[in-house]
C-alpha positions as CSV (number, residue, x, y, z in Angstrom):
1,X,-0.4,77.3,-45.1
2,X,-3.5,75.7,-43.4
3,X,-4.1,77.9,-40.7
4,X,-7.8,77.7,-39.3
5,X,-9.2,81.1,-38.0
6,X,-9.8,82.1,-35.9
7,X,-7.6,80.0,-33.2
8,X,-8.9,78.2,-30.4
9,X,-8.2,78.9,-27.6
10,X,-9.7,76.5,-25.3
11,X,-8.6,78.1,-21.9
12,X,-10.2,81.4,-23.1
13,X,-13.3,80.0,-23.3
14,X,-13.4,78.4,-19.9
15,X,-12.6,81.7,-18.2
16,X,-15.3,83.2,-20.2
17,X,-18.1,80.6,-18.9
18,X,-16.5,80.7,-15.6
19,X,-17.1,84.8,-15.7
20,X,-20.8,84.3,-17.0
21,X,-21.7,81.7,-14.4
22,X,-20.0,84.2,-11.1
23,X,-21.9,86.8,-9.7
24,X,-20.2,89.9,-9.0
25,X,-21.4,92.6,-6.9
26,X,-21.7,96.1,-8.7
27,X,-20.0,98.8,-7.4
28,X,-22.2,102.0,-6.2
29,X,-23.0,104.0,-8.9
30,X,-21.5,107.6,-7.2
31,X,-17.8,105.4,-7.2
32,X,-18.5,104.8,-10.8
33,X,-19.3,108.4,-11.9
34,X,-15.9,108.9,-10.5
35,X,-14.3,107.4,-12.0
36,X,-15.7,109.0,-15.3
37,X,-14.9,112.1,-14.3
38,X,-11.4,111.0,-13.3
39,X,-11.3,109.5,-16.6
40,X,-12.6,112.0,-18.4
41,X,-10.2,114.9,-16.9
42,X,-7.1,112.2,-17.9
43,X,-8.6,112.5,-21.4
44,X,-8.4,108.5,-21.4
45,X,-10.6,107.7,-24.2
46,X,-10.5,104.0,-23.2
47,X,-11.5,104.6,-19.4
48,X,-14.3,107.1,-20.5
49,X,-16.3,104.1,-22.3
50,X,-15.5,101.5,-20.1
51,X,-16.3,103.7,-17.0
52,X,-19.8,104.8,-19.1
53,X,-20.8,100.9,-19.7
54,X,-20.3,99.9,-16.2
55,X,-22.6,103.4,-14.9
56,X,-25.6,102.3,-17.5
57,X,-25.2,98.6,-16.8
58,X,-25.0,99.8,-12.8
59,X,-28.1,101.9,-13.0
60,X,-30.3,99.7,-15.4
61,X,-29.4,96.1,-15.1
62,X,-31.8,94.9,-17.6
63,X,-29.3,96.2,-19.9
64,X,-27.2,94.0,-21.8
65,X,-29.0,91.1,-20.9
């Protein structure tokens, strides 16, 4: 087998450029605590980081930059 790794995936990448190059407004960081809580109470381990990230990268947007 030849198989080249990792696989390209050429309409991947355009999705991720076109994510990068479109602004998206932030949601308020109260509706994001929220939903940490609500995530948190669910015990949805997933939804607790993803719900964290987006309050730090709400509150200090030189973050991740």
């Amino acid at each position: 087998m030849s198989a080249k790794w990792p696989v390209r995936r050429p309409t991947e990448h355009a999705a991720l450029r076109a994510v990068c190059r479109s602004a998206r407004p932030t949601p308020p960081v109260p509706a994001l605590m929220a939903a940490l809580l609500d995530a948190n109470e669910r015990r949805d381990r997933e939804g607790v980081c993803l719900a964290a990230h987006r309050v730090v990268r709400a509150a200090a947007p030189e973050v991740g930059e």
